[in-house]
N, C-alpha and C positions, 0 to 999 in steps of 0.2 A: 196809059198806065194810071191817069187818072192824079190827082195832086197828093203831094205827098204829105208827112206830116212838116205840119211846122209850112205848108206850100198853099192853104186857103186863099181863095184870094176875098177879101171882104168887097165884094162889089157892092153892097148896099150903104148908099149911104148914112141910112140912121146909125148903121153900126160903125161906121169909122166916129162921124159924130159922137157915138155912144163915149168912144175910147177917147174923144179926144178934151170930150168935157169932164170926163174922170181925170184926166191928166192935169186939170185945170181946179178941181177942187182936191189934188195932193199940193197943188203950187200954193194953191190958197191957206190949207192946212200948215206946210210946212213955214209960211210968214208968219203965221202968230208966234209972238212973244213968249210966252206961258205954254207948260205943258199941261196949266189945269183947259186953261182954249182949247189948246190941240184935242183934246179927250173929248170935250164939250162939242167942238166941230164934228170929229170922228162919230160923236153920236146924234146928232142933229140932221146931220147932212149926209154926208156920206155913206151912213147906215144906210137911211131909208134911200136913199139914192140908188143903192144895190143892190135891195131887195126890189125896187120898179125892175132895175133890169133882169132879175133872177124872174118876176113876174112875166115879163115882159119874153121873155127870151122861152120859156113854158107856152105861152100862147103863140106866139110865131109856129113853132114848128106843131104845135096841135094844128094849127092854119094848114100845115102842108100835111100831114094825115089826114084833114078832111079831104082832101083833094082824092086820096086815091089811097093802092097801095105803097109802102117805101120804097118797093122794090123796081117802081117804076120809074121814066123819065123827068115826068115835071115835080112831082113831091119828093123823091129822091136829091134833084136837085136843091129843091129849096129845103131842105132838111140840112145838107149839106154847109148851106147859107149858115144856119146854126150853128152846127159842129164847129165852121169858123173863125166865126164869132167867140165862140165859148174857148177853143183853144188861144184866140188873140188873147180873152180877158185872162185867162190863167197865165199867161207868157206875160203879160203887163202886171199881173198882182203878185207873182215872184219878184221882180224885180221891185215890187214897189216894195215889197216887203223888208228887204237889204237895206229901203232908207231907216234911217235909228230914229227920227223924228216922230215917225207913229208911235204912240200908246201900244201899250200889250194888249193881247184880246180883243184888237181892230176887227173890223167887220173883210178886210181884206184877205186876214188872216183864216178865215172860216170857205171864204170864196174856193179855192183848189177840192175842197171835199165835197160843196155843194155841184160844182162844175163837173169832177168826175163822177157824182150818182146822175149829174144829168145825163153827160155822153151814155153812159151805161145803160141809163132807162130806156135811150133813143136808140141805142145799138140791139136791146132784145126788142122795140116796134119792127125793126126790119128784119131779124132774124124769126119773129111769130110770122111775118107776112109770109118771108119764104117758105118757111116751114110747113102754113096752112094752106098756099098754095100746090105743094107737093102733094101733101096729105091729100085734096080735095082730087088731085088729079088722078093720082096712083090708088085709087078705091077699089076700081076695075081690076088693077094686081094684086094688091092687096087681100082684096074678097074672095080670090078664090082660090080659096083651098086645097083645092083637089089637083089643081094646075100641074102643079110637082109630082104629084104621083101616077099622072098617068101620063107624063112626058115620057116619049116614043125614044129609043136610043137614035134615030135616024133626024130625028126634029135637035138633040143635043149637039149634035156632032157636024151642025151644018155653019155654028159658029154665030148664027144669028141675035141678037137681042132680043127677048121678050116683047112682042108688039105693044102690050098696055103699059110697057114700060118707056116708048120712045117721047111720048108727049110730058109728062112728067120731067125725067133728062133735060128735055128742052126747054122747059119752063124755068129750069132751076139753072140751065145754064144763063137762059136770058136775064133773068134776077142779077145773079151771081155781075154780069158785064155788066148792067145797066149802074148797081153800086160802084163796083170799082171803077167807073169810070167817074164817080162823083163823089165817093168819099176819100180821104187823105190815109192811106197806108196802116197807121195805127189802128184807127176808125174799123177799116175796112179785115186787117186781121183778128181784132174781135169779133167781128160779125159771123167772118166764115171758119171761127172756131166752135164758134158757139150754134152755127146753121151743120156744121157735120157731127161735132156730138148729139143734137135731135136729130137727127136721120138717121144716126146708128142706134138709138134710142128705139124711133121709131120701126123700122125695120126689122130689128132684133123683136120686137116684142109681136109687129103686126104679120110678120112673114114666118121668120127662122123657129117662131115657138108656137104658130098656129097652125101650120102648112103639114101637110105631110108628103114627105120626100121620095122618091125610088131612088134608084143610083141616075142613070139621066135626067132626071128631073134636079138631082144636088147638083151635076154639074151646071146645068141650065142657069141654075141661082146664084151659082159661084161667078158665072160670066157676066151674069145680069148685075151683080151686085159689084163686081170689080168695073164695072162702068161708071155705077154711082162714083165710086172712090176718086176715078181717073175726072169725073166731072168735076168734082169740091178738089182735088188735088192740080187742074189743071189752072183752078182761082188764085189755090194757096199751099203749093207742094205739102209742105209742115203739116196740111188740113187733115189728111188722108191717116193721121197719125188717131187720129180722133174717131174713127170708124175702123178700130182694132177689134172690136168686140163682134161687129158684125163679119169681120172677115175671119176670125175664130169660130163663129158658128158654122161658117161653107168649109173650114178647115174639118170641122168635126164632122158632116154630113158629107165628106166627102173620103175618110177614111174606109180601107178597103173595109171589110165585112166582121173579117178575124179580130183587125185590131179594133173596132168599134167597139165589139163585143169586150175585148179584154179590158181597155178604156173603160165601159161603162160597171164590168166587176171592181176595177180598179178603185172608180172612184165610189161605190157602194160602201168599199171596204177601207179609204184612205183620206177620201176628202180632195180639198183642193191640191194638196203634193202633187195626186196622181196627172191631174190638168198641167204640171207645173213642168212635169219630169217630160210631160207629152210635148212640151215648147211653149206652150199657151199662156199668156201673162197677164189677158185680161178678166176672160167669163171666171165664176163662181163653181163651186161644184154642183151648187142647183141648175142654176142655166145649164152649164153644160151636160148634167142628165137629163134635162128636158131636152134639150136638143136634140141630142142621141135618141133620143126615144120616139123623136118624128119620121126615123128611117124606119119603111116599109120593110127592111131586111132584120132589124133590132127590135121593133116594138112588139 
């Protein structure tokens, strides 16, 4: 399951070291006499002291992006080494913060907000990675077109997966384990929230509103697409919550004929209500008349 939050282990030594010489210029801070010292300390020392590490901690995992992509074994791992790290130092500048002896507007005090744009910054390198490795794979489904419209009722109904779809799937499954087995919980539920909103993104935009559909061919993409779901959902159940929009477009391309048709007077004449009344809580009333409009029986 991979370590949880709060469950890093800091196997590196500079970084236990890192934590353990901060701990020793607070002891040092907290001896002086004076709280004009302490302020003069806090800014001498201990500033620049955290911004080496704030430096310091930016180049490391740039080290492990050179290496490959995130979503792989060894940069993966050592990325992780980071995230660490950075969650020890925020869990040790809370506490440090509760001592009364710091000055106000200490540089400790700044540390949680620089810490959490870092995770954040490192959390969308691995979610571009996956995202661009999907993309690069799924070109093949993607590109064509016409796939859906002259899908056979006998090729829908045999239950099968889209073939230029199974490498892809597996790409993203492989990503998907290789993270969670090396990032901590939190970490790891940003990533595959923010890896199934671009997928419904992309999807919605490179399939459901370029593609044109028959009736076999919508269900084909309903099957096809409810696999993605069950991929990013089998990472992160809650994930699958995040690719609502794409599962709304196989809903609308897969309504019988009559009610497409009335759906799409509906929303001509009503806007987004008429999407509303239909069940539908995410697509727009643009989306969803485009959508409608890629069916070979509506357009």
């Amino acid at each position: 399951d991979g370590p949880g939050l709060g469950e890093y282990e800091l196997r590196s030594q500079c970084a236990q070291e890192t934590l353990l010489l901060l701990e020793r210029l607070l002891v040092t801070c907290r001896a002086l006499p004076a709280a004009e010292m302490r302020a003069e300390f806090t800014e001498e020392a201990l500033g620049p002291f955290l911004q080496h590490v704030h430096d310091r901690l930016d180049r490391r995992a740039l080290s492990f992006k050179a290496l490959g992509a995130l979503h792989t074994p060894k940069p993966a791992k050592g990325l992780a080494q980071c995230l660490g790290f950075a969650e020890a130092l925020l869990q040790f500048s809370e506490e440090a913060q509760a001592v009364p002896f710091l000055p106000p507007n200490n540089p400790l005090a700044e540390l949680p907000t620089w810490l959490e744009a870092y995770r954040e910054r490192w959390h969308k390198h691995i979610v571009d990675g996956l995202v661009k490795a999907f993309n690069a794979s799924s070109q093949s489904y993607r590109g064509a077109v016409h796939h859906f419209r002259d899908f056979g009722a006998e090729a829908s109904s045999s239950g099968s997966l889209s073939s230029t779809l199974l490498a892809p799937l597996q790409g993203m499954r492989d990503g998907l384990l290789c993270v969670q087995a090396c990032l901590g919980r939190r970490d790891f539920r940003h990533v595959v929230m923010a890896v199934a909103a671009r997928l419904d993104e992309l999807l919605v935009n490179s399939v459901a509103l370029r593609h044109v559909f028959s009736g076999p061919g919508a269900e084909q993409f309903a099957h096809d697409m409810q696999a993605v779901v069950t991929t990013v959902a089998s990472a992160l159940p809650k994930a699958g919550s995040a690719l609502q929009g794409l599962l709304e477009c196989c809903q609308l391309l897969n309504l019988p004929e009559d009610r497409a048709m009335e759906l799409r007077a509906a929303l001509a004449a009503r806007g987004d209500p008429a999407l509303r009344e239909a069940g539908l809580s995410v697509l727009d009333e643009g989306v969803g008349a485009r959508v409608l409009g890629r069916r070979t029986d509506v357009r």
